[in-house]
KOLLUMTI-850299 format. One record per atom (N, C-alpha, C, O): residue number from 1; residue in one letter; atom name; x, y, z. Coordinates in steps of 0.02 Angstrom, whole numbers, plus 32768, in hexadecimal, padded with zeros to 4 digits. Example, Ala and Ser with C-alpha at 12.3 -4.5 7.8 and 13.67 -1.06 7.14 Angstrom:
PADREN  torti  zator  mardo  east  north  up
PADREN  1  A  N  8294  7EE4  8186
PADREN  1  A  CA  8267  7F1F  8186
PADREN  1  A  C  8294  7F5B  8186
PADREN  1  A  O  82C8  7F5A  81A7
PADREN  2  S  N  8282  7F90  8162
PADREN  2  S  CA  82AC  7FCB  8165
PADREN  2  S  C  8285  8002  818A
PADREN  2  S  O  829E  8039  8192
//
This chain:
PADREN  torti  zator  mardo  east  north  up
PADREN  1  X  N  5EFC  5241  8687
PADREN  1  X  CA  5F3A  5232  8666
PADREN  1  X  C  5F74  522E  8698
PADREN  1  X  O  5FA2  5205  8696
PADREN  2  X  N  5F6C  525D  86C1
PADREN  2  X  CA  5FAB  5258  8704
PADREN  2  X  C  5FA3  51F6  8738
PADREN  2  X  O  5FCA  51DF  8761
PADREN  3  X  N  5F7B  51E2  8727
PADREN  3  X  CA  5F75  51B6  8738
PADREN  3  X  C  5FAF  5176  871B
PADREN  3  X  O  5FD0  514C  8739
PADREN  4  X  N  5FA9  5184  86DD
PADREN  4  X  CA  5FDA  515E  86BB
PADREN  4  X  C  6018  516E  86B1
PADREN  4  X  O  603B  513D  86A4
PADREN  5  X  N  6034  51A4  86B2
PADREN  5  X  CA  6052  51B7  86B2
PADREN  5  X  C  606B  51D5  8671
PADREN  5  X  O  60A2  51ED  8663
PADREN  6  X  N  6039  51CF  864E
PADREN  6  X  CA  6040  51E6  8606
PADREN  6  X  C  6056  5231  85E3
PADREN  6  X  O  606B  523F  85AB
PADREN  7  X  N  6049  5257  861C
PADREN  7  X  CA  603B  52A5  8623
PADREN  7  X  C  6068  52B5  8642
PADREN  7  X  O  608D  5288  8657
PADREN  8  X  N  607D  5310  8653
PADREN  8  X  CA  60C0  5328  865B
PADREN  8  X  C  60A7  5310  86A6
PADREN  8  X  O  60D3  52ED  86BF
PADREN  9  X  N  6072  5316  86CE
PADREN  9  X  CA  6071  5301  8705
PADREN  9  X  C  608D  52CB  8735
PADREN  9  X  O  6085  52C7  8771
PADREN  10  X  N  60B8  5296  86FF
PADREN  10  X  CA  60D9  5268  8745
PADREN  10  X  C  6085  5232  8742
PADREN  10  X  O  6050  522B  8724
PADREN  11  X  N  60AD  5218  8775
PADREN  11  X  CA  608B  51C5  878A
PADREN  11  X  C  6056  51F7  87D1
PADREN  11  X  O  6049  522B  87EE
PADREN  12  X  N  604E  51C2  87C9
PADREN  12  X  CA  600A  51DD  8803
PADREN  12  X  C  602C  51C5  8849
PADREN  12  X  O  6043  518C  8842
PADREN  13  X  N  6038  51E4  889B
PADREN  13  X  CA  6033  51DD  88D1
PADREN  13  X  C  6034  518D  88D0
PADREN  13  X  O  5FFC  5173  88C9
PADREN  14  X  N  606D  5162  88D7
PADREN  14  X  CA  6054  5124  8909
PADREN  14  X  C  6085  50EF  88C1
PADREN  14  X  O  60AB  50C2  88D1
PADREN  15  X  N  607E  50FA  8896
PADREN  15  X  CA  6083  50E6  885D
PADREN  15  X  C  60C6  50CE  883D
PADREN  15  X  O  60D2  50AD  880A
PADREN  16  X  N  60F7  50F3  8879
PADREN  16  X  CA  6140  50E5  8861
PADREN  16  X  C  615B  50A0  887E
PADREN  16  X  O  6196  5096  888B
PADREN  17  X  N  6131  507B  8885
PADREN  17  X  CA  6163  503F  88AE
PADREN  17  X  C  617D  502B  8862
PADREN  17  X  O  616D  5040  882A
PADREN  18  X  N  61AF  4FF6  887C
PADREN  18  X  CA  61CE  4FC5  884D
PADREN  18  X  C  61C2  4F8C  8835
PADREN  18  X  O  61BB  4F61  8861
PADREN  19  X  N  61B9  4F72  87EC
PADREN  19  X  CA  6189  4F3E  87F5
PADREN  19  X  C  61C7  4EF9  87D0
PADREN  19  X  O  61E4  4EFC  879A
PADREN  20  X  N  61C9  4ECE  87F8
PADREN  20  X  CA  61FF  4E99  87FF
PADREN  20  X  C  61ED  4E71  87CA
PADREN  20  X  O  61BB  4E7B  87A8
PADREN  21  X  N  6217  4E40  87C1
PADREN  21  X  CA  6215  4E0D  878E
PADREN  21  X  C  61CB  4DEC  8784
PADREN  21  X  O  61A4  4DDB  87B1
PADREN  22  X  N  61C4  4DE7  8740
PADREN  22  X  CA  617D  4DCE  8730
PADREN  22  X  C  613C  4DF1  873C
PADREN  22  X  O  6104  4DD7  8738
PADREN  23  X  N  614A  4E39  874E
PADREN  23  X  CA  610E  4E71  8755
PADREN  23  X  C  610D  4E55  8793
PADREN  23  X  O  60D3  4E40  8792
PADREN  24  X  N  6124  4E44  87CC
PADREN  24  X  CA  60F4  4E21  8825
PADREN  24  X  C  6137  4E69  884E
PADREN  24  X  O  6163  4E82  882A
PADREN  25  X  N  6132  4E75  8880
PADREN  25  X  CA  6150  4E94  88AD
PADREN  25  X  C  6198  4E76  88B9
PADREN  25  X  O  619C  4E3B  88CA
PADREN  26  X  N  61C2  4E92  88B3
PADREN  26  X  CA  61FF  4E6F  88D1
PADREN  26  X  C  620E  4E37  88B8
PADREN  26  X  O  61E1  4E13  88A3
PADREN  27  X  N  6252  4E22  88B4
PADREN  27  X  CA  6269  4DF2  889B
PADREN  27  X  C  6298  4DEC  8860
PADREN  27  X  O  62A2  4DBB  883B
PADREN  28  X  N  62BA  4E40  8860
PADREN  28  X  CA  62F2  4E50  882C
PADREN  28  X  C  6323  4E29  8830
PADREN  28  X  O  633A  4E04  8805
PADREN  29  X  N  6340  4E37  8887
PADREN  29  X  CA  637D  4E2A  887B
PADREN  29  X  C  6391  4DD0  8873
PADREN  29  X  O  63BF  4DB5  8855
PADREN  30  X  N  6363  4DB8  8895
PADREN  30  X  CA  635A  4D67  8880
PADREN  30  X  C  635A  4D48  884D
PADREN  30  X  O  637D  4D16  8846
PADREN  31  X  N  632E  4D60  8819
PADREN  31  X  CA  632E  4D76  87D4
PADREN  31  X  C  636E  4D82  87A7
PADREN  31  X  O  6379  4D6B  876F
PADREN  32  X  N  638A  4D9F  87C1
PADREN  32  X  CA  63DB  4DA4  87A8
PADREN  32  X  C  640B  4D84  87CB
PADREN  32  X  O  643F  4D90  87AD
PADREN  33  X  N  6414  4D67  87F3
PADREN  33  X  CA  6433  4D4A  8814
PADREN  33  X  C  6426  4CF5  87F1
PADREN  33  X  O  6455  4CD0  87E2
PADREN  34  X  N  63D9  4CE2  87E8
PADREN  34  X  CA  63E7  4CB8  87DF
PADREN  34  X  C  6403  4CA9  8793
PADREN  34  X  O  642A  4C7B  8788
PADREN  35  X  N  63E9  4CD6  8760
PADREN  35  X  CA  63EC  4CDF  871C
PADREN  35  X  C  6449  4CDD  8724
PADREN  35  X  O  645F  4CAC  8706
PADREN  36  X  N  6475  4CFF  873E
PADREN  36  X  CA  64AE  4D02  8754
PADREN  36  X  C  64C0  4C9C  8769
PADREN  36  X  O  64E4  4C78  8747
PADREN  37  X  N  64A9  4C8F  878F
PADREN  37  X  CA  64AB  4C54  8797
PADREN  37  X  C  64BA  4C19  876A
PADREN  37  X  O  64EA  4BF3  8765
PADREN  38  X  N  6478  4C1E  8747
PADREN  38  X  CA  646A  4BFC  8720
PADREN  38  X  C  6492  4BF4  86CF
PADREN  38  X  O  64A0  4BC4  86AB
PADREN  39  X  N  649A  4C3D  86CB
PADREN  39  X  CA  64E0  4C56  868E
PADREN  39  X  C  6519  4C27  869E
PADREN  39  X  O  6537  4BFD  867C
PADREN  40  X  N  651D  4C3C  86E3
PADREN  40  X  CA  655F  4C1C  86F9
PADREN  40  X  C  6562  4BD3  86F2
PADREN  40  X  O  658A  4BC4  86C5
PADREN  41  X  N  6548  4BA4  870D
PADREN  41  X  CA  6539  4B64  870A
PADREN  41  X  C  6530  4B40  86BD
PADREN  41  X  O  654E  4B0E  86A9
PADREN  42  X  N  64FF  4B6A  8698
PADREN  42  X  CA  6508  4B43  865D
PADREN  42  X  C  6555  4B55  8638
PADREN  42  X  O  657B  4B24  863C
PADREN  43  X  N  656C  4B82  861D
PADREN  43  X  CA  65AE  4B9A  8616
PADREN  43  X  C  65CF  4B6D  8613
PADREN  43  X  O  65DE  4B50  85DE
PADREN  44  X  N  65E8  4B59  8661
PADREN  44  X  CA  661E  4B38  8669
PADREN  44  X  C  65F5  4ADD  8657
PADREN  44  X  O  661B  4AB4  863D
PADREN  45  X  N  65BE  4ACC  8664
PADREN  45  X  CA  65A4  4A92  8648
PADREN  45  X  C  65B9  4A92  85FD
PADREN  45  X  O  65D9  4A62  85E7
PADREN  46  X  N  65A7  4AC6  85D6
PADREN  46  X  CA  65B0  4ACC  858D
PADREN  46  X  C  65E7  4ACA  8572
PADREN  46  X  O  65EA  4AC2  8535
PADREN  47  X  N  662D  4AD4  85A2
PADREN  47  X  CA  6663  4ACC  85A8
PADREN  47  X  C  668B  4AA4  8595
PADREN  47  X  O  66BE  4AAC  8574
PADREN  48  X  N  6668  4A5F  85B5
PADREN  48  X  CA  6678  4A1A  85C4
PADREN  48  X  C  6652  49F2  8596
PADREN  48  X  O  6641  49B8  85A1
PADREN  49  X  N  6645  4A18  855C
PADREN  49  X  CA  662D  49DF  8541
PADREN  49  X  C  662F  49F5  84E1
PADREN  49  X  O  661D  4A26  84C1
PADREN  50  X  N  6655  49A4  84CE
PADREN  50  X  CA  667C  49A6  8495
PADREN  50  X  C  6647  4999  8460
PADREN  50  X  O  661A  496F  8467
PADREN  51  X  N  664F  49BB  8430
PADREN  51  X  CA  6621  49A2  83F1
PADREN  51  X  C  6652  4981  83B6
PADREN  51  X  O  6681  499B  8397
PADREN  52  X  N  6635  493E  83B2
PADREN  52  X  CA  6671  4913  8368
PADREN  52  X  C  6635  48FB  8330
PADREN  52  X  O  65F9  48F9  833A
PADREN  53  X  N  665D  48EA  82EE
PADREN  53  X  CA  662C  48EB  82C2
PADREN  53  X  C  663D  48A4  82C8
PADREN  53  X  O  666F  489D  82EB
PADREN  54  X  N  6624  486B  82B2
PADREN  54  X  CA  6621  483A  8289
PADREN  54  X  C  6620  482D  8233
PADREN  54  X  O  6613  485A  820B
PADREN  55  X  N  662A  4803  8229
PADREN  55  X  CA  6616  4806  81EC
PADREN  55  X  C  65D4  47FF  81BE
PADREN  55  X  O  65A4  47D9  81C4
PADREN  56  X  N  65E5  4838  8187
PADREN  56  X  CA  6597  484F  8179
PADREN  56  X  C  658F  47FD  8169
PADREN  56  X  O  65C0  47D9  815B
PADREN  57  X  N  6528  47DC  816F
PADREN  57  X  CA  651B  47A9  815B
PADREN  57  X  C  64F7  47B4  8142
PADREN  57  X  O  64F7  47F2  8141
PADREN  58  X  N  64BE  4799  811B
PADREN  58  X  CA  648E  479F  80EE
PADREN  58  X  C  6462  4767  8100
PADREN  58  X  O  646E  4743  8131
PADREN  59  X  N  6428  475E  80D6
PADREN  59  X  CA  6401  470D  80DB
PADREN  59  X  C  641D  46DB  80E4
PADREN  59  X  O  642B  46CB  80AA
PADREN  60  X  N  643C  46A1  8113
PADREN  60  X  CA  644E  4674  80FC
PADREN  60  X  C  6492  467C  8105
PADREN  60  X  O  64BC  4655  80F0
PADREN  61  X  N  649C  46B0  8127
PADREN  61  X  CA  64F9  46B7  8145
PADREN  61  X  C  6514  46C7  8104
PADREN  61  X  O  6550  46CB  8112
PADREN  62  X  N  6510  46D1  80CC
PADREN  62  X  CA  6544  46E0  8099
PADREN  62  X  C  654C  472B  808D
PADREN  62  X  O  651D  4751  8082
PADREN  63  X  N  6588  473A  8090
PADREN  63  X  CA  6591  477F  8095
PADREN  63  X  C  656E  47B1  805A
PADREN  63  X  O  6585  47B6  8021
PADREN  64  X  N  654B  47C6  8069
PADREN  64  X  CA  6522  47FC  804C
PADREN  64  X  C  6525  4830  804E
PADREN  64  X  O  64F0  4847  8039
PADREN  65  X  N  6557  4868  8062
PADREN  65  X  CA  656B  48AA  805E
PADREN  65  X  C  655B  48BF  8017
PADREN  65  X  O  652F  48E7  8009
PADREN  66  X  N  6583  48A2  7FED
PADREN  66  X  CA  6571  48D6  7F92
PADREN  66  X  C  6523  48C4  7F85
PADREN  66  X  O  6501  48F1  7F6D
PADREN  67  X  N  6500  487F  7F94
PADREN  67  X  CA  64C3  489D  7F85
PADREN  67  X  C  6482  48C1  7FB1
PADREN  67  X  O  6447  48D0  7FA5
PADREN  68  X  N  64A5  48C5  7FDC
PADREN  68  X  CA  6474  48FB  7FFA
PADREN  68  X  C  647D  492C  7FDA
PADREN  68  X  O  644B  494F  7FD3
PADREN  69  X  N  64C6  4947  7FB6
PADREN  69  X  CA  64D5  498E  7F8D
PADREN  69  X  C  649E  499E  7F54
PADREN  69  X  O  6489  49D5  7F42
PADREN  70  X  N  6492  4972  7F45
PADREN  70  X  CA  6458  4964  7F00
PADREN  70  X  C  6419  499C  7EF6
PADREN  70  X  O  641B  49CA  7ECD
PADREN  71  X  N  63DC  498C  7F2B
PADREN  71  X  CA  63C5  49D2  7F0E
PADREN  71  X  C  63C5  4A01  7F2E
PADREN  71  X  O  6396  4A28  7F31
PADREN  72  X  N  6414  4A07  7F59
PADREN  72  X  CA  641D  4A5F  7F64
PADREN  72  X  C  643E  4A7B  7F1F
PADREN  72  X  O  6440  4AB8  7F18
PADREN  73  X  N  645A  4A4B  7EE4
PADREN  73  X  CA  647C  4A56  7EB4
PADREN  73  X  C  644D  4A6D  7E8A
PADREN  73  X  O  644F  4AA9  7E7A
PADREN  74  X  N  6423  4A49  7E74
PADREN  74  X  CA  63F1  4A43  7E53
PADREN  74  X  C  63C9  4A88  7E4B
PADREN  74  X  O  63C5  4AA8  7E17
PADREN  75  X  N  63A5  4A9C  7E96
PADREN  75  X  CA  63A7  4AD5  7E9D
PADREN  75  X  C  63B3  4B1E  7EA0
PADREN  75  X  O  6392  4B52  7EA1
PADREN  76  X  N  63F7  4B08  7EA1
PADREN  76  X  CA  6421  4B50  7E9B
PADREN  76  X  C  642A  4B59  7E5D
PADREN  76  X  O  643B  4B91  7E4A
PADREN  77  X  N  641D  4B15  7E21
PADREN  77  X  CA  6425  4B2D  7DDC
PADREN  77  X  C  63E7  4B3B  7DD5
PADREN  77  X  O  63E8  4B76  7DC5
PADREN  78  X  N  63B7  4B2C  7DD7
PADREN  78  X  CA  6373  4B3F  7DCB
PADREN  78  X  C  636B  4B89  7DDB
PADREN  78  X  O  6365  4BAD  7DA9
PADREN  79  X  N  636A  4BA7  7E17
PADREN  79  X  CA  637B  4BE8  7E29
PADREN  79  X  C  63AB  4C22  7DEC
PADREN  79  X  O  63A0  4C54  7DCA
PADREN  80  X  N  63DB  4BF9  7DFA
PADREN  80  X  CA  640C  4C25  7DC4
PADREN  80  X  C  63F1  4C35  7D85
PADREN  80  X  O  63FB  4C6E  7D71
PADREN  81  X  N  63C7  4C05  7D57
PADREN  81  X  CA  63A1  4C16  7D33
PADREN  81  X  C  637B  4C29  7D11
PADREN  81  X  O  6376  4C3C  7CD7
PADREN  82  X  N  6340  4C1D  7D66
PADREN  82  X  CA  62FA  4C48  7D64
PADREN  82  X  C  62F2  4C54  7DB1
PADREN  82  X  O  62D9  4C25  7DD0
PADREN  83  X  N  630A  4C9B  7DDD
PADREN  83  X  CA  6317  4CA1  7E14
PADREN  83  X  C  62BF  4C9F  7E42
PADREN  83  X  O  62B1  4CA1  7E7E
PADREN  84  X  N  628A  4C98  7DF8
PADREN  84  X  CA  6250  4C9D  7E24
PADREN  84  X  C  622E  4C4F  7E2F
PADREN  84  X  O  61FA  4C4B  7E4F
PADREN  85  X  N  624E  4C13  7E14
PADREN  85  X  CA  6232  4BDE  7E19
PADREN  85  X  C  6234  4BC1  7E4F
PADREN  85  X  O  6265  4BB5  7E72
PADREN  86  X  N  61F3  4BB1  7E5A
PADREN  86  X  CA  61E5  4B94  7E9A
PADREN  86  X  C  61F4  4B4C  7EC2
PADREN  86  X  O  61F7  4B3D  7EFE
PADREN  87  X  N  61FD  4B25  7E82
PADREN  87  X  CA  6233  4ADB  7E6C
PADREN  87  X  C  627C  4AE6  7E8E
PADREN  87  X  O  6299  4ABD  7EB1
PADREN  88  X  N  6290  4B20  7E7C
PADREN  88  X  CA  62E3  4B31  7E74
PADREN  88  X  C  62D5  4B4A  7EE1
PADREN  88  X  O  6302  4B38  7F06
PADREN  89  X  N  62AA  4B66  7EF6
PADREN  89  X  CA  62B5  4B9D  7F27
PADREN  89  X  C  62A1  4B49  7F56
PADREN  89  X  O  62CC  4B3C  7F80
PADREN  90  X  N  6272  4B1F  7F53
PADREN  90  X  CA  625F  4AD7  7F80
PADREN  90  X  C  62A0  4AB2  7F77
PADREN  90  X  O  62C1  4AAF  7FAC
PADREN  91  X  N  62BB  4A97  7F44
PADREN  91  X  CA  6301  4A75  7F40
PADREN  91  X  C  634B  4A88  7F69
PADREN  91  X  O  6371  4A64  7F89
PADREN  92  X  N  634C  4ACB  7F59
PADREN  92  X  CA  6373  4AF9  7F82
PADREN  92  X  C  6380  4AF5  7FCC
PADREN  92  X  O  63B5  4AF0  7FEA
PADREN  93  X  N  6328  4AF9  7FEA
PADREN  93  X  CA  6324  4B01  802A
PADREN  93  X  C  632B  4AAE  804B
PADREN  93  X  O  6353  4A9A  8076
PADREN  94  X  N  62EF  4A84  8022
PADREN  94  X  CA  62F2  4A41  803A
PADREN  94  X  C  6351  4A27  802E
PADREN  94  X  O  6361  49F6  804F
PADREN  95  X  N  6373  4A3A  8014
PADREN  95  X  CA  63C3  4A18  8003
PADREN  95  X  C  63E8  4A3E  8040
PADREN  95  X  O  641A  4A27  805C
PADREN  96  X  N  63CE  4A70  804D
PADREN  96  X  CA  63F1  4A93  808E
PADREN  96  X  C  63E3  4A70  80C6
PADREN  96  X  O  640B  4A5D  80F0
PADREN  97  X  N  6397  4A65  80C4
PADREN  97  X  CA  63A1  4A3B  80FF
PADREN  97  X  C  63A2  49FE  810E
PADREN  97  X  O  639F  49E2  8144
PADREN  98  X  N  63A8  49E7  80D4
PADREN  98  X  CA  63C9  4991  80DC
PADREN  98  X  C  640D  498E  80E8
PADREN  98  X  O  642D  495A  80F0
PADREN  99  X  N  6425  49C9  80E8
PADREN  99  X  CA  6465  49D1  80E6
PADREN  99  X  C  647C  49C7  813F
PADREN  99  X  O  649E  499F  815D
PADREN  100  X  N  6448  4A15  8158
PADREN  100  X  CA  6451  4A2C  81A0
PADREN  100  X  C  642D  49DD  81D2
PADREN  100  X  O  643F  49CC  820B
PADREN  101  X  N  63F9  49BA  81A5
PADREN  101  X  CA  63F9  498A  81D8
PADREN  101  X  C  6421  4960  81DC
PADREN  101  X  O  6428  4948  8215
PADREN  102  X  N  644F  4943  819F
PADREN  102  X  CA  6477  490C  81AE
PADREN  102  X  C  64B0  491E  81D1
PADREN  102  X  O  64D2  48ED  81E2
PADREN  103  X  N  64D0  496F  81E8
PADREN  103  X  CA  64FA  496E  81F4
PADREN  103  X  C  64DA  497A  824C
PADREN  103  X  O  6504  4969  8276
PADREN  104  X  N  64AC  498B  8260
PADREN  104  X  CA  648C  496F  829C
PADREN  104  X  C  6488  4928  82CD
PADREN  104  X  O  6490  4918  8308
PADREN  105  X  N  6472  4903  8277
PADREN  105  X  CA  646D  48B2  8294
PADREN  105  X  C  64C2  4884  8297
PADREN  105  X  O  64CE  484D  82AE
PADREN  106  X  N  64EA  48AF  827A
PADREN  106  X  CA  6526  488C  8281
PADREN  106  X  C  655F  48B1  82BB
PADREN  106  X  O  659C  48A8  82BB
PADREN  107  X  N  653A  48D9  82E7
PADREN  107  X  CA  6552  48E2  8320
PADREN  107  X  C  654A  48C5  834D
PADREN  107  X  O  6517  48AD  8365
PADREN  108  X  N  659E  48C4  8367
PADREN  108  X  CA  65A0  48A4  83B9
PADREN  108  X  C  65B1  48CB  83F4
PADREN  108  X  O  65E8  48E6  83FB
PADREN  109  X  N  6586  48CF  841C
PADREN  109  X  CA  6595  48F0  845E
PADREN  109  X  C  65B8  48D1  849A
PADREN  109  X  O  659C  48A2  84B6
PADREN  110  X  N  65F0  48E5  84AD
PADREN  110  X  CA  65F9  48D7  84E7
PADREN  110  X  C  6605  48F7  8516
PADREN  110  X  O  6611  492E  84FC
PADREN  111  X  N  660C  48FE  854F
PADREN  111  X  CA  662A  491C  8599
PADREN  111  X  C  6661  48FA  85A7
PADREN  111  X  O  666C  48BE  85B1
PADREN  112  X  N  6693  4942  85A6
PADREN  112  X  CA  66E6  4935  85C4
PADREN  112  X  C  66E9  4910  8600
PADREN  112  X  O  66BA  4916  8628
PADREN  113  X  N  671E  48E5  860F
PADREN  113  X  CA  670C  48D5  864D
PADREN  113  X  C  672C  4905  8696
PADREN  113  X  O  6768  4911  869E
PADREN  114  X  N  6708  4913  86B4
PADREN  114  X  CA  670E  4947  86F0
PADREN  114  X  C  670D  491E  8735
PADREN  114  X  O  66FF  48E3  873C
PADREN  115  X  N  671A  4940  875B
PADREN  115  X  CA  6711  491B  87C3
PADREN  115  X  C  66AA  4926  87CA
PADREN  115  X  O  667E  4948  87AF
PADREN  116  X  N  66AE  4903  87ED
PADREN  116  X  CA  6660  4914  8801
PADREN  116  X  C  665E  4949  8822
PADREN  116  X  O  6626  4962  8822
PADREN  117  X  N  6688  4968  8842
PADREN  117  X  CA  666B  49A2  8868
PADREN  117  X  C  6677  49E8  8831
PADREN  117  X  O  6663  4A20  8841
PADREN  118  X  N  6697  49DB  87F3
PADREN  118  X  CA  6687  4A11  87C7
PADREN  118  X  C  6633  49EF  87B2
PADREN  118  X  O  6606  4A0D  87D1
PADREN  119  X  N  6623  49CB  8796
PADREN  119  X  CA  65F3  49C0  877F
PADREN  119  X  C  65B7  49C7  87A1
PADREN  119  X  O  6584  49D8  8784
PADREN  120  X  N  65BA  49B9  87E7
PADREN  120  X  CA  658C  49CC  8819
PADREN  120  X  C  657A  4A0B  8815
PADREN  120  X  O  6540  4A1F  8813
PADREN  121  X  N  65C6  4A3B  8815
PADREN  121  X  CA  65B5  4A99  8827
PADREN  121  X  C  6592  4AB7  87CC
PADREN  121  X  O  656A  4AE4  87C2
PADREN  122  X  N  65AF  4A92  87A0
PADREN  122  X  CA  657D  4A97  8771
PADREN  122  X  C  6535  4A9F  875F
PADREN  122  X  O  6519  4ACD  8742
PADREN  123  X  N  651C  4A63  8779
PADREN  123  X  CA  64D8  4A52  876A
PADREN  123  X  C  64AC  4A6E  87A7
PADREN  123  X  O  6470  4A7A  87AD
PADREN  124  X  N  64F7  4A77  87DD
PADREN  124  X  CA  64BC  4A9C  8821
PADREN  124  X  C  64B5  4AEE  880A
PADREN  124  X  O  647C  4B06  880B
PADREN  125  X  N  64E3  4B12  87FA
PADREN  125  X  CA  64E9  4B43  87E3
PADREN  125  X  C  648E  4B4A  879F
PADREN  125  X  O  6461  4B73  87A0
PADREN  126  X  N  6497  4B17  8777
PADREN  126  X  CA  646D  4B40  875B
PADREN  126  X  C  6430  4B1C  8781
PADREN  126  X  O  6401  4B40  8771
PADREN  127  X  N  641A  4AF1  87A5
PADREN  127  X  CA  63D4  4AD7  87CC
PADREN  127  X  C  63CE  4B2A  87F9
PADREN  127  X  O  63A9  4B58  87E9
PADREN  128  X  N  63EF  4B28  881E
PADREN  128  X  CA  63E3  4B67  8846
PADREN  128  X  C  63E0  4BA5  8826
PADREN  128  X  O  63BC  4BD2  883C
PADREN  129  X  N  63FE  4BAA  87FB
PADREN  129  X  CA  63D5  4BF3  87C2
PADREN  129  X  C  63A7  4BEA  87A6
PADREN  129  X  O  6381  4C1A  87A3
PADREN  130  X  N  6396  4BB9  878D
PADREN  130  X  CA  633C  4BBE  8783
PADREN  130  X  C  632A  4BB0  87B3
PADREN  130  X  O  62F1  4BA8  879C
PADREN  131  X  N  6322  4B9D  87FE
PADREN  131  X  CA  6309  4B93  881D
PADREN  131  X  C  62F0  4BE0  883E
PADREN  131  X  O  62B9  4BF6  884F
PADREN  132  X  N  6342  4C03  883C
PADREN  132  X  CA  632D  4C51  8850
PADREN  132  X  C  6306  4C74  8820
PADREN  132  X  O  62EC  4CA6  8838
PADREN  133  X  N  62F6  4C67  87D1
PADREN  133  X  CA  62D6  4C99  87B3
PADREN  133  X  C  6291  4C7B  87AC
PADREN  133  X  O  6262  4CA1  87A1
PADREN  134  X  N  6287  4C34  87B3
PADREN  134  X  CA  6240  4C1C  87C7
PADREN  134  X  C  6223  4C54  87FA
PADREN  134  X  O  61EF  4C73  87F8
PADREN  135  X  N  6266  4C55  8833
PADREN  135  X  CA  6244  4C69  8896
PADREN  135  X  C  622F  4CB9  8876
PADREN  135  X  O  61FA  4CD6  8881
PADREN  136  X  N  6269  4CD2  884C
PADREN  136  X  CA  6249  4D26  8840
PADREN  136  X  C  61FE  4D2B  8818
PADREN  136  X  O  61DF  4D60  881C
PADREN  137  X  N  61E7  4CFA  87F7
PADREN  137  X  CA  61B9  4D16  87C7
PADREN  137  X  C  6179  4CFF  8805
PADREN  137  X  O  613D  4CFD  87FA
PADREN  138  X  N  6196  4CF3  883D
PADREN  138  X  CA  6145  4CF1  8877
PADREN  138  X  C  613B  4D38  888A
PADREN  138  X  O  6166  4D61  887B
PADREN  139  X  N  60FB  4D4E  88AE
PADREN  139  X  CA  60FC  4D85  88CF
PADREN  139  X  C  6116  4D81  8915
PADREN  139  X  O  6104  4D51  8938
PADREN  140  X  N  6146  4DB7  8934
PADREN  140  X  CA  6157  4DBF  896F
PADREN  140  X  C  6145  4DE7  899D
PADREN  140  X  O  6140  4E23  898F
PADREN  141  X  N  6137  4DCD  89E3
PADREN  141  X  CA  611C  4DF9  8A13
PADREN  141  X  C  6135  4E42  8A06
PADREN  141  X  O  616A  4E4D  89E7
PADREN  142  X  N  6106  4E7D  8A22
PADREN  142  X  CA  6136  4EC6  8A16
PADREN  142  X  C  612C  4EE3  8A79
PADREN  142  X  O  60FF  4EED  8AA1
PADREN  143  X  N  6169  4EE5  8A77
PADREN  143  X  CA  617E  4EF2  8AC0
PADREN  143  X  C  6140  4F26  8ACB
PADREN  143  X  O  611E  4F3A  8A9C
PADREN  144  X  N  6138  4F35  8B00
PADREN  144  X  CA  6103  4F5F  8B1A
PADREN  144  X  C  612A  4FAD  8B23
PADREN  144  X  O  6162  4FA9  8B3A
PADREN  145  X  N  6119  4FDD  8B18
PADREN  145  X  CA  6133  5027  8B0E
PADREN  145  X  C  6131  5037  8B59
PADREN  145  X  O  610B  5033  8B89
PADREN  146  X  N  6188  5053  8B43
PADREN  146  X  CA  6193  5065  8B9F
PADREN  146  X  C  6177  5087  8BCB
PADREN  146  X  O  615E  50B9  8BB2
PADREN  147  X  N  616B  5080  8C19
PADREN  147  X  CA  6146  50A5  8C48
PADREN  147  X  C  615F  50D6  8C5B
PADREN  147  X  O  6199  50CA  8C6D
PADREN  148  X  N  614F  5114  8C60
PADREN  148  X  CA  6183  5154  8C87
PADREN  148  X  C  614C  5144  8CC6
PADREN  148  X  O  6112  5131  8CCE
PADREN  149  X  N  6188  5159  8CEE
PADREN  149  X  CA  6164  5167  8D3B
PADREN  149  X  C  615C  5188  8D49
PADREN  149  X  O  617A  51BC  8D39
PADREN  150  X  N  6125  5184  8D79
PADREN  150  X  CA  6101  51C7  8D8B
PADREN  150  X  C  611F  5212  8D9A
PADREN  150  X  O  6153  5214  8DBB
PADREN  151  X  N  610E  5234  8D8D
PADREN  151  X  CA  6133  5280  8DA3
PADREN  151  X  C  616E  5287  8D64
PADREN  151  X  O  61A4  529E  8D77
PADREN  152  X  N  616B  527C  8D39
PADREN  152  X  CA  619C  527F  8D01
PADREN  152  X  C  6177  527B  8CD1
PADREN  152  X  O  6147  5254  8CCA
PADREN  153  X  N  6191  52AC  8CA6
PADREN  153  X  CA  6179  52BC  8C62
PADREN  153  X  C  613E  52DB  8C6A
PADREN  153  X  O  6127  52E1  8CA3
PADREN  154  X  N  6123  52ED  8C3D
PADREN  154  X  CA  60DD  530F  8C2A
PADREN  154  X  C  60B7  52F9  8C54
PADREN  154  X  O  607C  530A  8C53
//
């Protein structure tokens, strides 16, 4: 049991190293640094960039907002009536999300316009943080344990 450390005994002799990003030896602080990185970079990317609606469309370009409302309506009366019907609880959910997709498909994205050298430290910012938390999840050499010289120590 002292082996595991499961017991009042502690870890066993040899057992305390540190074990770095992704269970491999070493590679914390890279690991955070790049995760740090990468925060950073998208952030300010996420920053710069505007979300606009269009106008809701439907089949055929004709504006269709109230009837997509239809059987989330439908549903919610069905519910109200008989809160266990399974008619009322599919209408409900399918009207919700005809709802959440059209207001998906009638978004427009754009990016503010910025200098290239913000946009550069952006996208380099987050390439190089995953690049550093890719480099941490490798295993890293472990330095070799120091030599005392002769006539010193034990």
């Amino acid at each position: 049991m002292t082996e595991s450390g499961g017991s009042f005994g502690g870890r066993a002799p040899g057992k305390d190293r540190i074990v770095g990003a992704g269970g491999t030896p070493g590679g914390l602080g890279e690991f955070f640094t790049g995760l740090c990185m990468a925060g950073i970079g998208t952030y300010l990317f996420l920053q710069h960039v505007q979300v606009h609606t269009s106008m809701w469309r439907l089949w055929g370009g004709v504006n269709g907002f109230g009837v997509s409302l239809i059987p989330l309506l439908f549903g919610l009366g069905i519910l109200f009536f008989n809160g266990k019907s399974k008619l009322g609880w599919f209408l409900t959910i399918a009207g919700f999300g005809i709802i959440v997709v059209g207001v998906l498909m009638n978004m427009d994205i754009y990016f503010q316009r910025t200098s290239l050298f913000n946009t550069l430290l952006m996208l380099g910012l987050m390439a190089a943080g995953l690049g550093l938390v890719a480099r941490s999840l490798h295993p890293h050499p472990q330095a070799p344990p120091p030599q005392v010289p002769r006539g010193f120590g034990p």
